[in-house]
Every structure is written in C-alpha cells, then in structure tokens.
C-alpha positions as CSV (number, residue, x, y, z in Angstrom):
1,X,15.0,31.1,2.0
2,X,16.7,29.2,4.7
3,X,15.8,26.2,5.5
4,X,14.8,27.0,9.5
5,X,12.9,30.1,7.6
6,X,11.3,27.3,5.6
7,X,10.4,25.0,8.3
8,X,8.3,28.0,10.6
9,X,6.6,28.6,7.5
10,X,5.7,25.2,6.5
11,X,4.8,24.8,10.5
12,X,2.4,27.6,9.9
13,X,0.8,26.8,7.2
14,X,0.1,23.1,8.0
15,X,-1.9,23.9,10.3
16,X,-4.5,24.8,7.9
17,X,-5.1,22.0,5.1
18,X,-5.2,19.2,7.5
19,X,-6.7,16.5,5.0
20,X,-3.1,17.1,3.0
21,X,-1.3,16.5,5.9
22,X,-2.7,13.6,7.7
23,X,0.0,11.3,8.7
24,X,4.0,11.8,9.7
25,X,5.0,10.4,6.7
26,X,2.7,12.7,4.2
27,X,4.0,15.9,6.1
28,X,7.7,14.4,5.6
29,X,7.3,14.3,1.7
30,X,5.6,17.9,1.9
31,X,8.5,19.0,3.3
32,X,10.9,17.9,1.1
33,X,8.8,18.1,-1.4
34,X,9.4,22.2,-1.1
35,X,13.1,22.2,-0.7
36,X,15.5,23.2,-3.9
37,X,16.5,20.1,-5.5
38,X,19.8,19.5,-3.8
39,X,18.1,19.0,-0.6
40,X,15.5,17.4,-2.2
41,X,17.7,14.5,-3.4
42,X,19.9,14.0,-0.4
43,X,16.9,14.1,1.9
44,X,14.5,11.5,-0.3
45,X,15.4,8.7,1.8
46,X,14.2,10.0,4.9
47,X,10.8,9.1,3.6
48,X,11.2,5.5,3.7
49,X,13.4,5.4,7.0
50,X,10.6,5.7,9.7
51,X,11.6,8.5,10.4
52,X,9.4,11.8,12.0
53,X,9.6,15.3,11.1
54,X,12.2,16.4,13.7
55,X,14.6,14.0,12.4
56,X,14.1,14.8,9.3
57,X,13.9,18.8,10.2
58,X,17.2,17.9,11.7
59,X,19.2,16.2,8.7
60,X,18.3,18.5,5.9
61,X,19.8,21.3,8.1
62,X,22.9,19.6,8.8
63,X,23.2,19.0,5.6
64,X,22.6,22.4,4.6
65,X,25.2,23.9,6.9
C-alpha cells in the first residue's frame, strides 16, 4: 500500500474510535505506528518534534519517494 493510500485510509478510519485518537500527538504515533518498519524508524522522531499530522504526512512521503 502506498503511503497516500495509507494516509485516506487511516483518515477514514479515525474518524471512528475517537477515544484512541484524542490528541495530535496520539494520531502521529498511530500513524507511524502502521507504516513498514523502514518508515517507521526514519519517521520516529517526528513524535517528539511538535510536530502535526500534515508535517508529518509530509516527511514520510518524501522520504518514501
């Protein structure tokens, strides 16, 4: 799956379980948390670098290519 594939379907389905996802930071680490393992480690420290979904969105696609 691709990781803009990845991102509608994690969009869609976080609308439904709002207690999991109840701040920026928790829907950051549920993202990454459901990337491949590569992505996983390069994009770790996004978590910890106040940074919101978009940017984060952003950076594991560019680093995807």
């Amino acid at each position: 799956m691709t990781v803009t594939a990845y991102e509608a379907r994690f969009h869609a389905l976080s609308r439904y379980p709002t207690q999991l996802v109840t701040t920026e930071e928790k829907r950051i680490r549920l993202f990454i948390r459901g990337l491949n393992s590569e992505l996983q480690v390069l994009s770790v420290h996004m978590t910890c670098a106040g940074r919101n979904f978009n940017e984060v969105t952003y950076y594991v696609k560019k680093v995807r290519g």
